[in-house]
Structure formats: C-alpha cells, structure tokens
C-alpha positions as CSV (number, residue, x, y, z in Angstrom):
1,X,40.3,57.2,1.7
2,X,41.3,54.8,-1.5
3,X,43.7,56.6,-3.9
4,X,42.2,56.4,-7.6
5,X,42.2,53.1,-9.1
6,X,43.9,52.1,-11.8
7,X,42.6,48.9,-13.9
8,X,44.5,47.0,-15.9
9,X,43.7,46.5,-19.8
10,X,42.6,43.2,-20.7
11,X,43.1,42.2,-24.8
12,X,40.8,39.1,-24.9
13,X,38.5,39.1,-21.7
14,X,36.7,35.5,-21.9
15,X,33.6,34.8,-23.0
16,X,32.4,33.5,-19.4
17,X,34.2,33.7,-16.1
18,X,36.9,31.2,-15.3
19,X,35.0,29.2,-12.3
20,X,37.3,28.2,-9.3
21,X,35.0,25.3,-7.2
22,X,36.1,25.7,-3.2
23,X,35.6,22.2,-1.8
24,X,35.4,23.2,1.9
25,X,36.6,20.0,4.3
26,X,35.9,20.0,7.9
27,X,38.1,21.8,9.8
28,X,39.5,23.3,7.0
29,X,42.2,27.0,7.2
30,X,40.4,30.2,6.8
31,X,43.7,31.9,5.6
32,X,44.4,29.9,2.9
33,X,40.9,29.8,1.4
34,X,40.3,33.5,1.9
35,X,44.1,34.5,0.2
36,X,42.8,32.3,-2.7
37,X,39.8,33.9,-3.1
38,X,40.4,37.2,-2.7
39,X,43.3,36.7,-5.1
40,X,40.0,36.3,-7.5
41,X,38.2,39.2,-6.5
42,X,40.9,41.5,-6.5
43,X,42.0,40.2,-10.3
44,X,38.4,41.2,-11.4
45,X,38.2,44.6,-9.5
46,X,41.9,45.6,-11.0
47,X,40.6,44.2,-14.6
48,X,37.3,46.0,-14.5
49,X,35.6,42.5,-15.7
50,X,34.6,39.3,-14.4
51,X,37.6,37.0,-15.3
52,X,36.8,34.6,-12.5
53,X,33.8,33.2,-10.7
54,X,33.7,30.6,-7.6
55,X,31.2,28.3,-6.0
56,X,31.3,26.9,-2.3
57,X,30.7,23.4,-2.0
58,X,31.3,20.6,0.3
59,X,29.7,17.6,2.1
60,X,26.1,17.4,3.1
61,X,26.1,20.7,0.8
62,X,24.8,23.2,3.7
63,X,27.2,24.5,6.1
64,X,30.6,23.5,7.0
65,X,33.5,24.7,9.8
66,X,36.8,26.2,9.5
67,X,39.3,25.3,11.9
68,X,38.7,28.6,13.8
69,X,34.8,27.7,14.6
70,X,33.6,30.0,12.1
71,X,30.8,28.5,9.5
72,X,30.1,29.0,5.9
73,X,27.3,28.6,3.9
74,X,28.1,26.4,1.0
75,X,26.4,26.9,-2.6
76,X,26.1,23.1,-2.9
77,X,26.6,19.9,-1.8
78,X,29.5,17.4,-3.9
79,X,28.2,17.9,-7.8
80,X,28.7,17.0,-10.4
81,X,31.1,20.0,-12.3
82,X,31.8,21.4,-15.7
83,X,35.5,20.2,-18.0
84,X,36.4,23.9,-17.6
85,X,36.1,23.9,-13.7
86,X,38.9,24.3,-11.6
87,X,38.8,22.3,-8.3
88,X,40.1,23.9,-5.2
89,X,39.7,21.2,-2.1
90,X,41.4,23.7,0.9
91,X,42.3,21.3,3.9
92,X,43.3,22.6,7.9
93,X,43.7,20.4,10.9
94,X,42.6,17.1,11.0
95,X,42.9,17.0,7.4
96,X,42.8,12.5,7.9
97,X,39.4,12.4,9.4
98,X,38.3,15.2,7.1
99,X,38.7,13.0,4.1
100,X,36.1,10.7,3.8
101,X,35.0,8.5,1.3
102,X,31.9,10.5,0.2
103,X,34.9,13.3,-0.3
104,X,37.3,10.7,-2.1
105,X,34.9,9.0,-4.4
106,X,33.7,12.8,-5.6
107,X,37.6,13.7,-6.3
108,X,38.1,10.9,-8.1
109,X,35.2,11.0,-10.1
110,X,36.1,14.6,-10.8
111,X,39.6,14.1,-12.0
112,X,38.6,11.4,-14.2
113,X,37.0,14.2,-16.6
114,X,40.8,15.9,-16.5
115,X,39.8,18.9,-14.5
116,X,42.4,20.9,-12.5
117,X,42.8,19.2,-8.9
118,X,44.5,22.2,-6.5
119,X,45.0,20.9,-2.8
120,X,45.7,24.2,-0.5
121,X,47.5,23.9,2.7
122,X,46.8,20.3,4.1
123,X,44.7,19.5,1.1
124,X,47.4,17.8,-0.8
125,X,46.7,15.1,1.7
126,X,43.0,14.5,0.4
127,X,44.5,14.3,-3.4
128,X,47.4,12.1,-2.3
129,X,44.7,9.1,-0.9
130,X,41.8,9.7,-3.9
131,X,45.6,8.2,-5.8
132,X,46.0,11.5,-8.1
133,X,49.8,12.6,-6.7
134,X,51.2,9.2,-7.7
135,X,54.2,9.9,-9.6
136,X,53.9,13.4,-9.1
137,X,55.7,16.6,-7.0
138,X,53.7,17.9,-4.1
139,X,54.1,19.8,-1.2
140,X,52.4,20.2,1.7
141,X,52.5,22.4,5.2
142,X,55.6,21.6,6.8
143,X,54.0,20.3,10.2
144,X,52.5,17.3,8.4
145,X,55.3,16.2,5.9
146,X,57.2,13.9,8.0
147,X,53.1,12.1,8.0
148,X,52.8,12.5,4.0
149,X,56.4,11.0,3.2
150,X,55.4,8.1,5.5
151,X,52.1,6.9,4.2
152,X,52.6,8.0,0.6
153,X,56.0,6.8,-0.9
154,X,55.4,7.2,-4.7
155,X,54.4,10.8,-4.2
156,X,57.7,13.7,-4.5
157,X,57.1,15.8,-2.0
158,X,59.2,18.6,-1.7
159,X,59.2,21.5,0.8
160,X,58.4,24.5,-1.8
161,X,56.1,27.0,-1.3
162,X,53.5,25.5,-4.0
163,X,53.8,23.0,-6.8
164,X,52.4,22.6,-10.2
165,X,52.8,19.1,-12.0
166,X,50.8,19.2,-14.7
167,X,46.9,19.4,-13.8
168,X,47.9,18.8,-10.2
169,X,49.1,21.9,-8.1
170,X,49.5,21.9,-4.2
171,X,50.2,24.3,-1.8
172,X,52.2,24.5,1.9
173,X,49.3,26.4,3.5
174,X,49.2,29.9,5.0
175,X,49.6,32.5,2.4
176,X,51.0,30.1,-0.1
177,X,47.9,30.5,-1.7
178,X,48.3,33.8,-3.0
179,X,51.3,33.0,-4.5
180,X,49.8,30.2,-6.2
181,X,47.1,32.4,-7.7
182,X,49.3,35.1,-8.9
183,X,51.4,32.7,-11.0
184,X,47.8,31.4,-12.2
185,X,46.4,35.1,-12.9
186,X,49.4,35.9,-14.4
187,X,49.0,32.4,-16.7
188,X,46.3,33.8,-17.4
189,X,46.3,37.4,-18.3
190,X,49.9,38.2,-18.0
191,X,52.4,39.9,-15.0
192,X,50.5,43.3,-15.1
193,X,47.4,42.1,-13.6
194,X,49.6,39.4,-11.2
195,X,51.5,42.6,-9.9
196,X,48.3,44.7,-9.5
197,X,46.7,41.9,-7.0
198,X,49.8,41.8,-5.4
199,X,49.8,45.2,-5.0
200,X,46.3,45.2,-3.9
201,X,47.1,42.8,-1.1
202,X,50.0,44.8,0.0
203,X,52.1,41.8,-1.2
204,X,55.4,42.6,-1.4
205,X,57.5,39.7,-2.0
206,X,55.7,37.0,-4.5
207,X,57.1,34.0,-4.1
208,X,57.9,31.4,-6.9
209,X,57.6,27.4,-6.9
210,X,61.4,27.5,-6.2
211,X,61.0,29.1,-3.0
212,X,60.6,26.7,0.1
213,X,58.2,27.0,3.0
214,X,59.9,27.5,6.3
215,X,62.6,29.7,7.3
216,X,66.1,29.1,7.0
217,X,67.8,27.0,9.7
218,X,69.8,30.2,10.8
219,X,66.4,32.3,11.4
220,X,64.3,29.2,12.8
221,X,67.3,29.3,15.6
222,X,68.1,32.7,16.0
223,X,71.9,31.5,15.3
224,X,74.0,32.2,12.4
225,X,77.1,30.3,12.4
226,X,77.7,28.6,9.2
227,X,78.9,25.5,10.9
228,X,75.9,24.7,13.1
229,X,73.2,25.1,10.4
230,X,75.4,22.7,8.6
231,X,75.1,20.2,11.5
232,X,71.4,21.1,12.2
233,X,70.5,20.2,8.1
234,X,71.9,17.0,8.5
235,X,70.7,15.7,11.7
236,X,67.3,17.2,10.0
237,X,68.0,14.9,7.0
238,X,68.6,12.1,8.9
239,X,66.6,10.9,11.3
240,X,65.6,7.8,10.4
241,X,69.5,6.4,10.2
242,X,70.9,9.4,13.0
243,X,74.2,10.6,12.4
244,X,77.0,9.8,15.2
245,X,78.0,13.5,16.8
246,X,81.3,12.5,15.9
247,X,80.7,11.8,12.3
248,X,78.9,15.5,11.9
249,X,81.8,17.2,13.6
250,X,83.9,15.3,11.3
251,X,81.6,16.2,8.3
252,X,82.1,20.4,9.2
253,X,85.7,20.1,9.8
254,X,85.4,20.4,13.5
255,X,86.5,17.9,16.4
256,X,83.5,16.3,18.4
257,X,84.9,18.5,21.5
258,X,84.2,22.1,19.4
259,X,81.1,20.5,17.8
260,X,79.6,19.8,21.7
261,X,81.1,23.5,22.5
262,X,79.2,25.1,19.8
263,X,75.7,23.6,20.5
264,X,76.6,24.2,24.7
265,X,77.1,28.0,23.3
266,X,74.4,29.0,21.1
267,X,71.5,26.3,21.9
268,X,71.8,25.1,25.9
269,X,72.3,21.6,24.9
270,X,74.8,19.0,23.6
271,X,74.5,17.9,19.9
272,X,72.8,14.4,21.0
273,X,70.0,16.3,23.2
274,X,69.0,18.2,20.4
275,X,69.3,15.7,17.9
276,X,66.9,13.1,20.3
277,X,64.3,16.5,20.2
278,X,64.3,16.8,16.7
279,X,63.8,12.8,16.6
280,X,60.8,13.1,19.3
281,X,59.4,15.8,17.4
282,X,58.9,14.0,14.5
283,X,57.6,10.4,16.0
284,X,55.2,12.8,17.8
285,X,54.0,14.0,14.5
286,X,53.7,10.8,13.3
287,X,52.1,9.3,16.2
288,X,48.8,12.4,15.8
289,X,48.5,12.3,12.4
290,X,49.3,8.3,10.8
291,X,48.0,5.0,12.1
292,X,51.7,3.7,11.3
293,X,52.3,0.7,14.6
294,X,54.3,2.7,17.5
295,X,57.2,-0.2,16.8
296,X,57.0,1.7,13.0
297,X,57.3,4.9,14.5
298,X,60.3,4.0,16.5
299,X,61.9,3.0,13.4
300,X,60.8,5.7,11.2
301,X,62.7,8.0,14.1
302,X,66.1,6.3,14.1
303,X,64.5,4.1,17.3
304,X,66.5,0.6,17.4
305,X,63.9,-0.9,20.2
306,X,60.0,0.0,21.3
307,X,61.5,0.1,25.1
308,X,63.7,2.7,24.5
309,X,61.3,5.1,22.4
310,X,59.1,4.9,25.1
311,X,61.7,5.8,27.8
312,X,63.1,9.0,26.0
313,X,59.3,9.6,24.6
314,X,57.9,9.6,28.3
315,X,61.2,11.6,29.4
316,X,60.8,14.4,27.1
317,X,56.8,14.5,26.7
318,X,56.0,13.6,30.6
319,X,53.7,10.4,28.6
320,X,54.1,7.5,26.9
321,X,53.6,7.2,22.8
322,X,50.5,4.7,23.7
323,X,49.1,7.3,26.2
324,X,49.6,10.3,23.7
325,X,48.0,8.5,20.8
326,X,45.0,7.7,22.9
327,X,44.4,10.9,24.4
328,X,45.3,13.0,20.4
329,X,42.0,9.9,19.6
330,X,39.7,11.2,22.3
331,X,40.1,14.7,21.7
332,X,39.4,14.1,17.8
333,X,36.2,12.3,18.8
334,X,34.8,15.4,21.2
C-alpha cells in the first residue's frame, strides 16, 4: 500500500508539454529507454501536471526490437518533428548495423533545425557517424569505447556517466539515463522535483556529469593496494605503445622483482600476462565492433607484427582474429 503522495508545486507549468521523441534502433537497451522515460512519467505524477510528453518512433514506423526480443509499437515511422522537440535516439547491441542511412539522413536532417540530439547508451555512436559530435565531449558505454576512439578521432570522449555539450548530450548506458534526466528535470523545474523522481525510483545516489562509468580499478579487481591500481591505470592507458614491466615498477617506486610478486599475489599472473589480456581484450573489441584491417588492429593493441597478434590471439581466445571476425559476421547476419 502507497504512502500519501506528496506533489511538488510547480510556479510556471508550460503551456504545452515538453515532447521527448524516442527514436528506437534495432536492437536497442530496454533499461536505458525505460529509466528515461519513466524519469518523465514520474516528473508528471510528482508535479500533478503534464510537464512532459513522448512519442515512439523509428524505422519502417511499426514495430521494432529491443535487444532482449521484446517488441514495441512505435507511434510513427522517421517524421518530420517540431523546433521545440527533444530527440532521444536510445542505441543497444549492434548499435553499427543499427545505423543505417534511412536512420542517418533523418538525424541529420533533424539537427539541422537545432533540435536537442540525446544519444542513450550506445546511441552516441549513431550521432557520432550522422557528424554532430565533431568537436564535441561524448561518452559512451564502456564496452564500446576502445571502437568509438578508433573510428572517430575528432570526437572527446570521455568515460563520464553522461555528457552535455551544448545541444548534444550522451549517455554511458544502463541507468545513466536517469541521471541524465534528473539534471534535465531539474533544468527545468528545479532540484525539488529532480529529488522527488529520484525518490520515486528509489534512487539513492544521483550521479553528476563528473562521475565516470565503471568502477574503480580497486573494486573491478577485488584488490586494494594503492600500488597495483597504479600499475593496472597505466597499462590501461597504454596499450597502444605498452609499458615495459620494468618501467611501471620503476614508475610506483617498486623493483621489477616486488612489481612480478605483487601481481603473482593478488591476481595469479605476472604483470606481462595481464597486461597481454587487457591488450587481447581490447583488439577483440575492436575486431566485433570496427571494420579497422586486423594489421590495424594489431597496431591499435601495442602489436609490432600481424604473426604475432595472431599467435597470442589464438593462444588466449582458442581462434584466430580472421576466424573470430567471421564467425561475430555470421552471427550478425542470422
């Protein structure tokens, strides 16, 4: 049984509802597009009044897929909008394919008019080809930034939970989302109603562009030793141009001797093992989700020769980078 609720005074309710347009893309996350837009609904339950309004659309304009099977009706097809719209393209897996050019000549077109472009979760991806991130800050979910830095150079990216650069906002996926829309409610109608919504949602912890996406190096490990998620940032930070184990021991203040003790102790493996796995993990990223040459990818992961990728590829993955492309192909095409 629901306690009373309490709604939160609004001076100047708007004439007409502030309308949020959900382009839907194949594929795209169910989480991220449902924290959004319950974000919505909640603001107008808490304010007693219809601040906001959305509208479902997508390609072909009838029904389209989440990423968990599920299908939604969409209110129309790729229209043309209002100025005062807000644009809300939410992404998911296979965010590449997803992003066609029926979908890129509509964004474009779109932002020409200077409406408010809002990629959620892999969406930033879809803004970042249609050319509108040039020159701008962006994030996007963590699993497909080592992709984004590669094919879009002239776009910031950063690891934050959500960015706004101007008319341009992005988010990292997940429940990013809500934190996005309680700085926009709050834009909007102040910290009252942001805090109600939150409250709402059992939200506990609202997070701020500041905040970044994945959990500290420490809590991703289950370590914490100062020292070694010192070593583990850099060999992060540099895996195109890998660090010698030496020179990070040397960086720390350790010799290479306690530096090969300390990863033997807390992680099963020497500092080179786990520096080659953090390298594989990315050129296997890179491999699923870019059409960069496998000789590129090798290179992009710190790889002098195609020969040896392949051997330490195949060692680690039990299949070669040719084989594993193919195969991520043929399942994209079932």
């Amino acid at each position: 049984m629901h306690a009373q609720r309490h709604t939160v005074d609004i001076l100047d309710p708007p004439a007409k509802p502030r309308r949020f347009v959900f382009v839907l893309l194949e594929n795209f996350t169910m989480l991220c597009f449902a924290s959004a837009l319950e974000s919505l609904r909640i603001a107008n339950r808490m304010a007693g009044v219809s601040l906001y309004s959305w509208h479902l659309a997508g390609e072909g304009g009838e029904m389209v897929s989440s990423s968990s099977g599920t299908e939604f009706k969409l209110d129309s097809g790729l229209v043309e909008l209002g100025r005062d719209d807000t644009v809300m393209i939410c992404g998911g897996i296979h965010v590449q394919q997803a992003t066609t050019r029926p979908v890129l000549n509509w964004i474009r077109r779109e932002a020409r008019k200077g409406l408010k472009m809002v990629g959620l979760c892999t969406a930033g991806y879809a803004l970042a080809k249609a050319g509108l991130l040039d020159g701008k800050k962006a994030t996007i979910h963590w699993e497909n930034q080592d992709s984004f830095a590669e094919e879009f150079q002239e776009v910031e990216l950063t690891k934050s939970v959500f960015v706004i650069d101007g008319n341009r906002m992005t988010t990292a996926g997940g429940t990013s989302s809500i934190d996005l829309m309680l700085k926009i409610i709050a834009d909007d109608y102040g910290e009252d109603l942001a805090n109600a919504v939150a409250d709402q949602l059992i939200y506990s912890s609202i997070r701020t562009d500041q905040d970044t996406q994945r959990l500290s190096v420490p809590t991703r490990i289950g370590v914490r030793h100062p020292k070694l998620s010192q070593v583990i940032q850099m060999m992060e930070a540099n895996i195109e141009e890998p660090i010698s184990p030496s020179m990070l021991a040397k960086q720390v203040g350790m010799s290479t001797r306690q530096l090969e003790r300390l990863f033997r102790r807390y992680l099963n493996r020497s500092p080179k093992r786990y520096y080659m796995e953090l390298r594989l993990q990315k050129a296997r990223n890179l491999l699923m989700q870019t059409d960069m040459s496998v000789i590129n990818v090798a290179l992009a992961c710190g790889f002098a020769s195609p020969s040896h990728f392949s051997k330490c590829y195949r060692a680690h993955y039990d299949t070669t980078p040719y084989r594993e492309r193919g195969s991520h192909a043929a399942r994209l095409s079932i």
